[in-house]
C-alpha positions in Angstrom: 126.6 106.4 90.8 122.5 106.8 90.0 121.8 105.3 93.4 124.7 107.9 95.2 122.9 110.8 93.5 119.3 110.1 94.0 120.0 108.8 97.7 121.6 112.1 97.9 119.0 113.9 96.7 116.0 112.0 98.9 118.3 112.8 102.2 118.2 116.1 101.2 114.3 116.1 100.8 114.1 114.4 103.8 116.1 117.0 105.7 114.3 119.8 104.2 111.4 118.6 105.6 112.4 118.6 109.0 113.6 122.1 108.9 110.6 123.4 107.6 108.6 121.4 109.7 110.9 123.1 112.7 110.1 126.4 111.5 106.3 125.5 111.5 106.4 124.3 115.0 107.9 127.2 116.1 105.2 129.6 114.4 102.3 127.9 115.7 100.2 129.2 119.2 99.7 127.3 122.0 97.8 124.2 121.4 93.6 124.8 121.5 91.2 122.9 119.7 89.7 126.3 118.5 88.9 127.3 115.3 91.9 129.6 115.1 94.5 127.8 116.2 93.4 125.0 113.6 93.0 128.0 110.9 95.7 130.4 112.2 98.7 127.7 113.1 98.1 124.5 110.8 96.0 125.8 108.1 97.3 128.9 106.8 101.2 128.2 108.7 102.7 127.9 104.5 106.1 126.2 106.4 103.4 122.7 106.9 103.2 123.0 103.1 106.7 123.4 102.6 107.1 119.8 105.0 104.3 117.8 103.3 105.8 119.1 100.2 109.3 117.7 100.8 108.3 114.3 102.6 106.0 114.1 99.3 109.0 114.6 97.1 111.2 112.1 99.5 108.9 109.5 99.8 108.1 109.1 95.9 112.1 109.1 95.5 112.4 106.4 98.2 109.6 104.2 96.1 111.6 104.5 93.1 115.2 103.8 95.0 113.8 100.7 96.9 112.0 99.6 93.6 115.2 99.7 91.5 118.3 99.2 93.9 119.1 96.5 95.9 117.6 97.1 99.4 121.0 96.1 101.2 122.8 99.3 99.4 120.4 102.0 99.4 119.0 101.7 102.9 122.0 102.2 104.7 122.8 105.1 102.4 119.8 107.1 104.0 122.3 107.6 106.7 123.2 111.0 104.6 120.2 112.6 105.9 122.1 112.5 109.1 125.0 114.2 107.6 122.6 117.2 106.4 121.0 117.8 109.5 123.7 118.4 111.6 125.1 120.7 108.3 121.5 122.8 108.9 122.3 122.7 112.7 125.2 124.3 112.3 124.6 126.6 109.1 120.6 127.1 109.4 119.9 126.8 113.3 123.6 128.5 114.4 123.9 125.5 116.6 127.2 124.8 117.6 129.0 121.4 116.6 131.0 119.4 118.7 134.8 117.6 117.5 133.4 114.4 118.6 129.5 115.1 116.3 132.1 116.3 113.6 133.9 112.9 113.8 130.6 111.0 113.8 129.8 112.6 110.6 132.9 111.0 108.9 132.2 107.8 110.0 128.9 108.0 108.3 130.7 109.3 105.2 133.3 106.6 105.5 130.7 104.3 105.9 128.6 105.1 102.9 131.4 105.0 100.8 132.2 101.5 102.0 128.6 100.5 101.4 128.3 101.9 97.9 131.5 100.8 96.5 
C-alpha cells in the first residue's frame, strides 16, 4: 500500500511539472539569445520554478521508491502519471477526451492494479 501511495504521489509531481512547465512555454517570447529574453522569459518566468520544483520533488521520491521497492513493481506503476495528464487535459487545458483515450486510461488502471497486487 506505501509503494501505491508514494508512486501516487511521484506521478502526481511528475505531472505537475509538465503543466507548469506548459504554462512557462507558453509565457515565454520568441527565442533570442538577448539579455531579455534570457532575463524576461527563463529568469524571472516563476512557472520554471514551479517545474524544477516539482521534478525536484519527483525525482527525490523516485530515489527513495527505487531504493526501497522492488524495481519490477514500482516502475511499471509510473504509468499513473499518464492517467493525470490526460485528467489535466481534460480539467486544466479544456481539451476534450476521446471514448477510446478514456478506455486507455482503464487499462492503465486495470493494469496497475494487476501489477501491485
Amino acid at each position: 500500500m506505501q509503494l501505491i501511495l508514494l508512486s501516487i504521489l511521484q506521478s502526481f509531481l511528475l505531472c505537475m511539472g509538465q503543466i507548469l512547465l506548459k504554462f512557462a512555454l507558453q509565457r515565454m517570447s520568441a527565442f533570442a539569445w538577448t539579455k531579455d529574453f534570457w532575463l524576461n522569459s527563463i529568469f524571472l518566468n516563476w512557472w520554471w520554478l514551479g517545474t524544477g520544483v516539482a521534478f525536484l520533488g519527483a525525482a527525490v521520491l523516485w530515489m527513495y521508491i527505487i531504493k526501497n521497492f522492488p524495481f519490477s513493481i514500482a516502475y511499471p506503476l509510473t504509468s499513473l502519471t499518464y492517467i493525470f495528464g490526460m485528467l489535466a487535459a481534460s480539467v486544466v487545458f479544456h481539451e476534450s477526451i476521446s471514448i477510446t483515450q478514456w478506455t486507455g486510461i482503464l487499462c492503465i488502471m486495470a493494469g496497475c492494479y494487476l501489477i501491485a497486487r
